[in-house]
N, C-alpha and C positions, 0 to 999 in steps of 0.2 A: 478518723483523723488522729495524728500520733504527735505531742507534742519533743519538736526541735530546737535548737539554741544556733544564733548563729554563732559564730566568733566571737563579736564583744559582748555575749550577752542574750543578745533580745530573743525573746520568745518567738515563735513562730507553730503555726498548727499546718501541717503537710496530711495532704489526701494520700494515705498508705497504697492505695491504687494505682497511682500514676507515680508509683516508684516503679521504674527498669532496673537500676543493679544501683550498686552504693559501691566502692573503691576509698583504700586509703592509701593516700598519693604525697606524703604521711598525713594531711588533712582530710577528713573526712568528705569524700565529695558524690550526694546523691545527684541520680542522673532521674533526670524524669523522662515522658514514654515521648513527649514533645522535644527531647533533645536539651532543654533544660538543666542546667545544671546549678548545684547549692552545695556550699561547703557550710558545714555546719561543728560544732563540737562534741557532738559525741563521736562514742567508736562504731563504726559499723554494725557490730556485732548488740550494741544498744540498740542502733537503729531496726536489726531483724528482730530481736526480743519485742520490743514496741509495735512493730508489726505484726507478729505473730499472737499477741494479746489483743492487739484491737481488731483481728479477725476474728479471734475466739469471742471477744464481747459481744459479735454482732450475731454468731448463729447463738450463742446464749440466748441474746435479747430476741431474736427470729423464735427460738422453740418457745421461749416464754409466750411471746405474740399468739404463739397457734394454739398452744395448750389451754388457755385462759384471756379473758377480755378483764377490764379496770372491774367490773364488777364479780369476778371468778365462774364468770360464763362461758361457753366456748362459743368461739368466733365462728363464724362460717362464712365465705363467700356471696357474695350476691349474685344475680344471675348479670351475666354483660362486665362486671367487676376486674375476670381474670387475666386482662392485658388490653 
């Protein structure tokens, strides 16, 4: 999730996934994958940065996951576990 502003203000948390392209139309207007549309106040160019971090946080927190369990154990699968 990446957090957005809209226009006057208010916060908003956008699932960085169900972004399809963002345009500045000079307002900043994300398109979601449902056709959706949000004008928000940042520049585009925020909105890909924000994006691009909170992808990188998740295989971060992913290798974290696999390398180590809460108690610095390694995880393993169970058997029936892998889908």
């Amino acid at each position: 999730m990446i957090l957005v502003h809209r226009l006057k203000g208010e916060p908003l948390y956008l699932n960085a996934d169900l972004i399809e392209f963002v345009e500045s139309t000079p307002d900043t207007v994300i398109t979601l994958v449902d056709g959706r549309k949000m004008v928000v106040a940042e520049s585009p160019q925020e909105i890909v940065d924000r994006s691009r971090l909170f992808r990188a946080s998740v295989i971060v927190a992913s290798d974290e996951l696999k390398g180590k369990g809460a108690a610095g154990t390694l995880l393993t699968l169970l058997p029936g576990s892998e889908g």
